[in-house]
C-alpha positions in Angstrom: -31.3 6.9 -14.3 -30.1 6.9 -10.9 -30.3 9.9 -8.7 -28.3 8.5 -6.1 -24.8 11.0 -6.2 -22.9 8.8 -3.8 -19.4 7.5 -4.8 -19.5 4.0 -4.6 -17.9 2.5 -1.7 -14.3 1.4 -2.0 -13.3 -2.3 -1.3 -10.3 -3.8 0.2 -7.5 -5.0 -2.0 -5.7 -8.1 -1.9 -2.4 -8.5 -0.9 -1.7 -9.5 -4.6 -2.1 -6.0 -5.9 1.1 -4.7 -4.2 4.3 -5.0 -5.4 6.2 -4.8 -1.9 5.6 -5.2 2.1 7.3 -3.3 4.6 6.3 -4.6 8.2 5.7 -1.7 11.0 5.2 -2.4 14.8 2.3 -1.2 16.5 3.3 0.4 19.4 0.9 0.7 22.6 0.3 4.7 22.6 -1.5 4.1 18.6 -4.1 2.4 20.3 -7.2 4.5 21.4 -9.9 4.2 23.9 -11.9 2.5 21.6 -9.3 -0.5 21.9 -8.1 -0.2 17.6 -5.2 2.3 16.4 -6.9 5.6 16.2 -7.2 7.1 12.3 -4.5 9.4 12.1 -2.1 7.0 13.1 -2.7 5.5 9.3 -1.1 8.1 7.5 1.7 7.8 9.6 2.6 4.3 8.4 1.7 5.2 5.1 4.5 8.0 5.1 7.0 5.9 6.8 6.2 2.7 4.4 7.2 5.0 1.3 10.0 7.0 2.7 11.6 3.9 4.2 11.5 1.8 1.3 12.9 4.6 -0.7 15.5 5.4 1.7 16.6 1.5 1.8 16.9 1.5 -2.2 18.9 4.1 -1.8 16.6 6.6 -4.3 16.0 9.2 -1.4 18.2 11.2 0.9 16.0 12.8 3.6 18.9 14.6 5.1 21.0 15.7 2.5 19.5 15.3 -0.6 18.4 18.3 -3.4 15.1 17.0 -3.7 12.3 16.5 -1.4 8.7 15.0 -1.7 6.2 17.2 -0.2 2.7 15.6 0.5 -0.1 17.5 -1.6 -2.8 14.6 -1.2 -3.8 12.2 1.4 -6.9 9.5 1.5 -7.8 6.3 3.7 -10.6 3.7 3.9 -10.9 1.5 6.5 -12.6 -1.9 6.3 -11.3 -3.7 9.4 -9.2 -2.7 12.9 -5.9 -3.2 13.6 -4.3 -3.4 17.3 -1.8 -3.3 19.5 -0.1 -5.9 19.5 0.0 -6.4 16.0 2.4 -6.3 13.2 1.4 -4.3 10.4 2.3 -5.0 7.0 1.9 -2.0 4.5 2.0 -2.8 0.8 3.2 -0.4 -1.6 2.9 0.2 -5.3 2.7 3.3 -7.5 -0.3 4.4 -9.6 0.5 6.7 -11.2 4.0 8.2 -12.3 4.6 12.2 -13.3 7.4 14.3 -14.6 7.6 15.8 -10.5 4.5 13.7 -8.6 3.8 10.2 -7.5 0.6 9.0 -6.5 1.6 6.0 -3.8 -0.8 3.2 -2.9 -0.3 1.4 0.3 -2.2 -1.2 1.7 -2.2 -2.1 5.2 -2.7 -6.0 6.5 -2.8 -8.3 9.7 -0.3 -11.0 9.8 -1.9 -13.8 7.7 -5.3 -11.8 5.9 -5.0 -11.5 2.9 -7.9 -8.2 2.3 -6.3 -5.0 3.5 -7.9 -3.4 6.9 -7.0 -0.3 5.5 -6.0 1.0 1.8 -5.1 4.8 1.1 -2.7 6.6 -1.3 -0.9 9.9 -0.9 0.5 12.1 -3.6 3.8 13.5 -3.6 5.4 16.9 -5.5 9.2 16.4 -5.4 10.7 19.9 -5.1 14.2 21.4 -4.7 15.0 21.6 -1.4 16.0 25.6 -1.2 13.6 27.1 -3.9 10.6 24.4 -2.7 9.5 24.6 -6.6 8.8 21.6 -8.4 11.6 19.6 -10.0 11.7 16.3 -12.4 12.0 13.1 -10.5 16.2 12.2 -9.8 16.9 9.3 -12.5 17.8 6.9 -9.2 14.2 8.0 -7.8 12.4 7.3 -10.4 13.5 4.2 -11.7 13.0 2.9 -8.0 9.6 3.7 -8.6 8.9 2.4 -11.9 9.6 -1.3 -9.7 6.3 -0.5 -7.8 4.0 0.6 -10.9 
């Protein structure tokens, strides 16, 4: 029996696990003194991957819309760095699919490699806009994501 209590270390997925890509410029300020885009700059393009997609499909209405996603859960592992100037692509797909919550997986690439530098997943509880309590998923919403489970 192992005493070891460690969580085993997580390993990059392949481009083949996603169900879409969503490309995203680096820009020169993500970059950090270290000469790769600094951490926290990945959970931006994770955030703008999802919402983008789902505001293309036409399943979410940031500006007008009765329901929101609020992020209750964030994680990242990094396996390789990513730079100015390079094109990001961010694959998406959906783990796991509640009555108000999503669990998003995104991926994030270099042109051409086919292991992600990066993979992470946030978790969002859709709510309505005024009361901020939790609500079922809009019947446009959620069929969009079923396409990414």
């Amino acid at each position: 029996m192992s005493t070891d209590s460690r969580p085993s270390r997580a390993e990059p997925q392949p481009r083949s696990a996603y169900r879409v890509f969503r490309p995203i410029g680096t820009r020169w300020a993500d970059n950090d003194v270290y000469g790769h885009v600094n951490n926290v700059v990945y959970y931006s393009w994770f955030d703008t991957a999802v919402n983008a997609y789902l505001i293309e499909q036409g399943a979410l209405d940031i500006h007008a819309g009765a329901v929101i996603g609020l992020v209750i859960e964030t994680q990242c592992n990094y396996f390789a760095p990513l730079a100015f100037p390079q094109t990001v692509e961010a694959g998406l797909r959906v783990a796991h699919l509640g009555n108000s919550s999503v669990r998003y997986e995104v991926g994030l690439f270099a042109p051409g490699h086919q292991a992600a530098a990066a993979c992470g997943h946030f978790v969002h509880v859709y709510v309505d806009r005024e009361t901020r309590r939790p609500v079922s998923l809009p019947a446009p919403l959620k069929s969009t994501l079923e396409t990414l489970l």
